[in-house]
C-alpha positions in Angstrom: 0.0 0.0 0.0 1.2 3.6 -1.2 2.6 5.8 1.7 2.3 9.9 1.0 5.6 11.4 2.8 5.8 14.8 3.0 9.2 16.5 2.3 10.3 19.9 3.6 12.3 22.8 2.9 15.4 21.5 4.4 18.0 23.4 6.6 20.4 25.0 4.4 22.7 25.8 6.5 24.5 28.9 7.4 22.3 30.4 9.3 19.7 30.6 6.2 16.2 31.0 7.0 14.4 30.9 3.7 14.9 30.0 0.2 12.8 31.0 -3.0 11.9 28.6 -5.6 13.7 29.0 -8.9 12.9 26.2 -11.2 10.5 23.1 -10.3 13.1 19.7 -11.7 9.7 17.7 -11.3 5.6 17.6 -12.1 2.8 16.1 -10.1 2.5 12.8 -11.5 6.1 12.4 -11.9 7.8 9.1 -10.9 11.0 10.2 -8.9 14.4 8.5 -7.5 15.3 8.5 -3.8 18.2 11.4 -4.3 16.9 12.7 -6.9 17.1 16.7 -7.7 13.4 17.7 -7.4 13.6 21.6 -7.4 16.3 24.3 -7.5 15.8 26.9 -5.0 18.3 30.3 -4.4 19.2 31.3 -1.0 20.9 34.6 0.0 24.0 33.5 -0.8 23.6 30.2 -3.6 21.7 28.7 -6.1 21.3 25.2 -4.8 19.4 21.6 -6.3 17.6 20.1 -3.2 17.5 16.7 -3.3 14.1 14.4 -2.2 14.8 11.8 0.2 12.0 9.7 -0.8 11.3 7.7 -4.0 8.3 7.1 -5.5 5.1 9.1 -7.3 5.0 13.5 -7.1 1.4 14.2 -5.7 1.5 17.6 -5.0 4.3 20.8 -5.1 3.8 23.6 -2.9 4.7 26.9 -4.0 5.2 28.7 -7.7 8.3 29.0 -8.5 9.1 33.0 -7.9 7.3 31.9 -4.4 9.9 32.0 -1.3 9.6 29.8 1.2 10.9 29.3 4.7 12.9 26.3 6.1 10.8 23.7 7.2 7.9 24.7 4.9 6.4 21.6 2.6 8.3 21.1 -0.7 6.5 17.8 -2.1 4.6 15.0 -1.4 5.7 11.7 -2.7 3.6 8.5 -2.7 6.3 5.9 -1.9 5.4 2.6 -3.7 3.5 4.1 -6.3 4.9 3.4 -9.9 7.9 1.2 -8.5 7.8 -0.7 -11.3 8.7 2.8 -12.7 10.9 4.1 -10.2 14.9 3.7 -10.5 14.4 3.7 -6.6 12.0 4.2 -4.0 11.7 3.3 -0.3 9.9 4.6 2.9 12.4 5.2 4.6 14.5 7.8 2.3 18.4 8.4 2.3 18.4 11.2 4.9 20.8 13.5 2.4 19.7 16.8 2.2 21.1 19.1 -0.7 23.2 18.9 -3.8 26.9 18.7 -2.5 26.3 17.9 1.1 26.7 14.3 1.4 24.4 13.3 -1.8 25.3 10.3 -3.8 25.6 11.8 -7.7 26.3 8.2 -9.0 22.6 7.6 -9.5 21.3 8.6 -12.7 17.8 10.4 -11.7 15.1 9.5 -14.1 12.1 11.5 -14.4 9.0 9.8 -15.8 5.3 10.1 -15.6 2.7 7.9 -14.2 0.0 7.7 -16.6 -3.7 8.3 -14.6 -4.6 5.4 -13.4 -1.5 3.0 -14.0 -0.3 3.8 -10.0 -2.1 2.2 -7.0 -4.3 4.7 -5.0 -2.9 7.0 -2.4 -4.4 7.0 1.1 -5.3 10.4 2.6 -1.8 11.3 4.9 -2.1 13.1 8.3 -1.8 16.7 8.1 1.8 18.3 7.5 2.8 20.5 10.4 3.6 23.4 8.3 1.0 25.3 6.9 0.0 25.0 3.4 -0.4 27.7 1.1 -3.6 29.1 1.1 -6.0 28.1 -1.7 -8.1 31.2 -3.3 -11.4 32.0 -1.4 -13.1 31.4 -4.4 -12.1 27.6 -4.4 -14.1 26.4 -1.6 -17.2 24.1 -2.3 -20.4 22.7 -1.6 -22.0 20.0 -2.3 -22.5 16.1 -2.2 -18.8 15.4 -2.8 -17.2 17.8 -0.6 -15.8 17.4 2.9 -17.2 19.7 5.9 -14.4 21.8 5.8 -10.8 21.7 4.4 -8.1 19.8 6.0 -3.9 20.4 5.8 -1.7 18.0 4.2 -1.4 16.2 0.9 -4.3 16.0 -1.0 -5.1 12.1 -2.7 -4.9 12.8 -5.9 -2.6 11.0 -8.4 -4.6 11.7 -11.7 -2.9 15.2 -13.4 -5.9 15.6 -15.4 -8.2 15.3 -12.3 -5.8 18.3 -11.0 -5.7 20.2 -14.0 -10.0 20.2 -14.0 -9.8 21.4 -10.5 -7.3 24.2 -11.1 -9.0 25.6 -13.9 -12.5 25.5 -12.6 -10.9 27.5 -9.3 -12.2 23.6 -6.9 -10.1 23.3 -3.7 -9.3 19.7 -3.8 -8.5 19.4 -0.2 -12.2 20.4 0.4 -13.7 17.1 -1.5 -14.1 13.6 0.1 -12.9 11.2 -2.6 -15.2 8.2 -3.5 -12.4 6.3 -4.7 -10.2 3.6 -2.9 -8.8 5.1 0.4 -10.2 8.5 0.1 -8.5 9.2 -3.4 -9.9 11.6 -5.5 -11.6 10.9 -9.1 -12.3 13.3 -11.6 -16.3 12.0 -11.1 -15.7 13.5 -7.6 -14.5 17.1 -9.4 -17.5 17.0 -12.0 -19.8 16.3 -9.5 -18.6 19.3 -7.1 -18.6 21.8 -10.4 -22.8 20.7 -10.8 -23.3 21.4 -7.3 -25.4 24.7 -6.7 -22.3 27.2 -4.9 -23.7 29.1 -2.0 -24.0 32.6 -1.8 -21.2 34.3 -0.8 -21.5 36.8 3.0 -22.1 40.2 2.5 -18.5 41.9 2.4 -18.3 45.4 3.6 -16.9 47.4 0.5 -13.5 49.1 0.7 -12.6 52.7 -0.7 -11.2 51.9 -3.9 -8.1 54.8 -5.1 -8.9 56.1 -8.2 -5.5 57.5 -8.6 -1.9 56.7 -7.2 -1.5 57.1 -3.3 0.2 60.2 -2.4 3.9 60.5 -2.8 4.2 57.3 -4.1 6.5 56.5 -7.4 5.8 55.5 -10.7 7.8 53.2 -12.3 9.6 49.5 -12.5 9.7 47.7 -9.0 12.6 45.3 -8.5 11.6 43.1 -4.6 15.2 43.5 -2.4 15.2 39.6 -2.4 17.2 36.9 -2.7 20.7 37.7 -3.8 19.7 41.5 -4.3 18.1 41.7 -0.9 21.1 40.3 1.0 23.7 42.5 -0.8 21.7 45.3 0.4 21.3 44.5 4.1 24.9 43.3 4.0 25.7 46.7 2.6 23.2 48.7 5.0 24.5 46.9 8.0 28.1 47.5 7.1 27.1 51.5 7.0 25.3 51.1 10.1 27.6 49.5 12.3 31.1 50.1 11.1 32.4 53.3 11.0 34.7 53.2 8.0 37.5 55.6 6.3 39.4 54.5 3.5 43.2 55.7 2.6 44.8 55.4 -1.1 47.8 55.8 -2.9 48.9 54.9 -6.9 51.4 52.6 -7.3 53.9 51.9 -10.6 52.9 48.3 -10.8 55.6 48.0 -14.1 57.9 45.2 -12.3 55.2 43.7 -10.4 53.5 42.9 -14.1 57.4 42.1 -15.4 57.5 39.9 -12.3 54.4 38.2 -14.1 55.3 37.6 -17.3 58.8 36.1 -16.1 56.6 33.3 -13.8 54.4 32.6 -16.7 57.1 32.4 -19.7 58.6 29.2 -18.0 55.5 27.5 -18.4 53.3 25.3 -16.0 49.6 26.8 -14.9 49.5 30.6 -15.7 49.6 33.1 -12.3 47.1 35.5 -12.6 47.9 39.1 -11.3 44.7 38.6 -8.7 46.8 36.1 -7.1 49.9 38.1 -6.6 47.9 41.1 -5.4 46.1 38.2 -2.7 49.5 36.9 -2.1 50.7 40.5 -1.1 47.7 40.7 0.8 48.0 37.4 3.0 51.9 38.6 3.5 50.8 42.7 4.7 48.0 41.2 6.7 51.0 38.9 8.7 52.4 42.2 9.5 49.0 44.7 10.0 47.2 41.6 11.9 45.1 44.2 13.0 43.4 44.5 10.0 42.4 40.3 9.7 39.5 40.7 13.0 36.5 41.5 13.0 34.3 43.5 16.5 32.5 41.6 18.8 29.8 43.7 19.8 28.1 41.8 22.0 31.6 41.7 24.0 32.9 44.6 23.5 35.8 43.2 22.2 38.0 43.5 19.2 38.6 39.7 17.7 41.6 39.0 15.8 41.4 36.1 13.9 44.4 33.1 13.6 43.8 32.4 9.7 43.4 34.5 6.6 40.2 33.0 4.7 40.7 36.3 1.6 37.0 36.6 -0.3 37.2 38.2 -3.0 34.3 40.3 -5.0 32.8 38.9 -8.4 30.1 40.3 -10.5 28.0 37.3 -11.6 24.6 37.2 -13.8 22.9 36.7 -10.5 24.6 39.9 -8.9 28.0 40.7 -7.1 29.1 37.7 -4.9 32.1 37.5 -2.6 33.8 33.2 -2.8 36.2 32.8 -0.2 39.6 31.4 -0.5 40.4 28.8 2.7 43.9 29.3 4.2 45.0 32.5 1.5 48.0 32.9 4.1 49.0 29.4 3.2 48.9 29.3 -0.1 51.2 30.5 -3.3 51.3 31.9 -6.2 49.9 29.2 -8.1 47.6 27.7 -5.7 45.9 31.0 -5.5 45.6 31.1 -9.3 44.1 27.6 -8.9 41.9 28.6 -6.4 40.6 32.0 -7.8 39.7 30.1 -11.0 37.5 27.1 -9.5 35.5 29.6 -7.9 35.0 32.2 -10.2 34.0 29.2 -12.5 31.4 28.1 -9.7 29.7 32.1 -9.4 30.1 32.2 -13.4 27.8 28.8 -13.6 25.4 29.6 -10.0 26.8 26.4 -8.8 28.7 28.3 -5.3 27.9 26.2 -2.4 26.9 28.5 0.5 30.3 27.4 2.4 31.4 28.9 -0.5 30.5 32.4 0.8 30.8 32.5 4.1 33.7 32.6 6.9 35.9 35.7 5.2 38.2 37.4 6.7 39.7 39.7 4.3 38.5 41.3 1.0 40.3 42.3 -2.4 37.8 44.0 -4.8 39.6 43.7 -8.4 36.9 46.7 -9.4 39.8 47.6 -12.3 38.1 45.0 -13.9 35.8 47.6 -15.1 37.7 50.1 -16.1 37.6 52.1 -13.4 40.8 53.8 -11.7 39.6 54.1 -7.9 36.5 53.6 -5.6 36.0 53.8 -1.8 35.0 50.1 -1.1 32.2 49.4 1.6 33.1 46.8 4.5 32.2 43.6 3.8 30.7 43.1 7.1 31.8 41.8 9.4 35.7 42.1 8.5 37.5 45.2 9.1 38.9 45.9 5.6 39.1 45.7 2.4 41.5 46.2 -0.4 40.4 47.9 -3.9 42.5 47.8 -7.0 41.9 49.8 -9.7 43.1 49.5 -13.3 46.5 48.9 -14.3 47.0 51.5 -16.8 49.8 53.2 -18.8 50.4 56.9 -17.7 53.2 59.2 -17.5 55.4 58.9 -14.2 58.4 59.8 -12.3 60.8 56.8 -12.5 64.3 57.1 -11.4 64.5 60.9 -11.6 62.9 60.7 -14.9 59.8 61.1 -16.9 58.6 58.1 -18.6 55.5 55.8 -19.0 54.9 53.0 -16.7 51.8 50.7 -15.4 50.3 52.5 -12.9 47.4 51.1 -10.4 45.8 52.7 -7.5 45.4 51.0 -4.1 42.6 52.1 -1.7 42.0 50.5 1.9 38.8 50.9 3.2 38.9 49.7 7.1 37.0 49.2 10.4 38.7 52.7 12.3 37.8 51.1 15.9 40.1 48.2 15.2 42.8 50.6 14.4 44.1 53.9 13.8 45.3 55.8 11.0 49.0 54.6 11.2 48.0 51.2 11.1 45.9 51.4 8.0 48.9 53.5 5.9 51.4 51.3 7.1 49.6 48.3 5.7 48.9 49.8 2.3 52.2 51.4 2.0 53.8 48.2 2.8 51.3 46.6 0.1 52.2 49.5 -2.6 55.8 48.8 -2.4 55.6 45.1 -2.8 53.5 46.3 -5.9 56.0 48.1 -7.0 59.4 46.3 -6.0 58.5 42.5 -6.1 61.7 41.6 -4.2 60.0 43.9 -1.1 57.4 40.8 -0.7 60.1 38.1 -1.1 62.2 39.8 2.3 58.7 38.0 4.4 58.6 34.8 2.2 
């Protein structure tokens, strides 16, 4: 006999609270494999596939995708041991995994088929999910011979997709209808026979003043929801403004021999440096001697916190919007590994497949915003470190070089930094110290 289990938003970790639904992997009617990707959901920080623990038949989806949904909120409802002679794999008691890249098993090959109405074996009525469902239109609720006294929460008994799409259409709340099928389940006789019935006459409603023109001082124009991605930039950005108070120092710096430097590491061949991870590397190395500038303020405390490990994020501009990866360990890492490093995870925010580990735990930021074509910018905090590092274009333009005019690679540097962690003196030193490694490579190699 068919079991209806009920799967749920799962934890996402990191502190996440909600997710919003993207892209629905599966339909109602759908024949699905324990482990198997059933809808792809974006968080503040990730696009993520969320596996379903359970194999067996889709009976119901909760949510549109657009819709965002909080953790622990009904997801699917899967009859388990409907359509197994369908089903790759199925199995009451599921796999206990929970997202894409957390501990699921990708050697299965999901399958997606459909159960055709009436080939699965009927689905009992299952006891009502503790989560709320969403709320059917007021419209939908009916009368009649074939419907239950009132509705009831949980997954409705319904495997035919026809018999849903009748219901749909014709605005019938299925979960108010007592199914004369086996078990409770629902026929489409059962939705034709609710669509005859007489509807009853709807309360009086007391009528609201309706505008006939655009409340005052409001805006005309396109409205973007702060959500998702967007939304958490933006209270990342408004908290950094509200808590830190920031000031940010710069200098330009004649970045010729650090870019000479370059070219001599790549021309003897093996896996290209890129001039990120030289600026990181100079980084890790300043922060060893500014360790002021690697903490972060605990506020509950009191206390300034300076942290053992450089974990360097640094800022990418995706599809999606900005995001910040995080390189584990920068301090401990070279040239090349950096390189390395820089490139799997820009690949991941290129492609929206950044695990949310991905983004969290920095310590430090570089902001390559030269990128753009842009010479300077006063970065904002990335809350909650106390700096971050901007680097502008490297660009030719005339300067000074040994007591002489001439044209050489020039970059500006600007620091942006926490000023309750340190002073003024602190913050120079540390972007002085990083300027001259920019501009005499053999400076960085004294710390190495």
């Amino acid at each position: 006999m068919p079991q209806v289990m009920e799967f749920k938003l799962p934890d996402l970790g990191e502190g996440l609270t909600e997710a919003e639904i993207v892209r629905w992997l599966v339909a109602v009617g759908d024949v699905v494999a324990v482990d198997q990707p059933v809808v792809e959901v974006e968080t503040a920080k990730a696009m993520v596939e969320v596996p379903c623990p359970y194999g067996g038949v889709v009976t119901a989806r909760f949510g549109e995708e657009g819709t965002e949904l909080p953790v622990g909120a009904p997801l699917i409802t899967v009859a388990v041991g409907a359509g197994e002679d369908e089903a790759a794999e199925s199995g009451d008691s599921g796999s206990g995994n929970v997202l894409v890249g957390y501990g699921t098993d990708h050697s299965r090959t999901a399958r997606r088929r459909r159960v055709r109405p009436g080939s699965a074996a009927p689905v009992p009525p299952a006891p009502a999910p503790t989560a709320a469902p969403v709320a059917a239109p007021a419209a939908a609720s009916v009368a009649g011979s074939g419907a239950a006294p009132a509705a009831t929460a949980g997954p409705v008994a319904v495997i035919s997709p026809l018999v849903r799409k009748i219901a749909r259409d014709h605005g019938i709340d299925l979960r108010a209808l007592r199914g004369s099928g086996p078990e409770g389940l629902i026929l489409r006789s059962d939705v034709e026979a609710a669509l005859r019935a007489p509807q009853p006459a709807a309360a009086p409603v007391a009528s609201a003043p309706v505008a006939s023109a655009p409340v005052a001082g409001a805006v005309a124009g396109e409205r973007i929801p702060l959500k998702g991605l967007r939304g958490a930039v933006a209270e990342k950005l408004s908290r950094s403004r509200r808590e830190i108070p920031d000031a940010t120092c710069w200098v330009d710096a004649d970045a010729t021999e650090l870019m000479a430097a370059r070219a001599a590491m790549n021309a003897v061949g093996g896996p290209k440096i890129s001039v990120l991870a030289l600026l990181a590397r100079i980084c890790t190395a300043a922060l060893a001697k500014y360790p002021e500038l690697n903490s972060t303020v605990d506020l509950a405390a009191n206390e300034i916190v300076r942290l053992p490990s450089v974990h360097l994020g640094f800022a990418a501009q995706t599809e999606r919007g900005l995001v910040v990866p995080v390189v584990r360990d920068a301090g401990t890492r070279n040239p090349e590994s950096l390189s390395a490093e820089f490139a799997r995870l820009t690949e991941l925010a290129r492609t929206g497949k950044l695990a949310p580990a991905d983004l969290t735990g920095g310590t430090f930021t570089l902001n390559n915003y030269g990128v753009f074509g842009v010479d300077g910018s006063t970065p904002i905090v990335n809350h909650p470190e106390a700096a971050m590092l901007g680097v502008g274009r490297i660009v030719a333009k005339p300067w000074v070089h040994q007591g002489e005019l001439a044209v050489r690679q020039v970059v500006q540097l600007s620091l942006t930094f926490d000023h309750r962690v340190c002073d003024g003196g602190t913050a120079g030193g540390f972007l002085r110290y990083v300027a001259d490694c920019v501009e005499s490579p053999a400076v960085l190699l004294r710390s190495l």
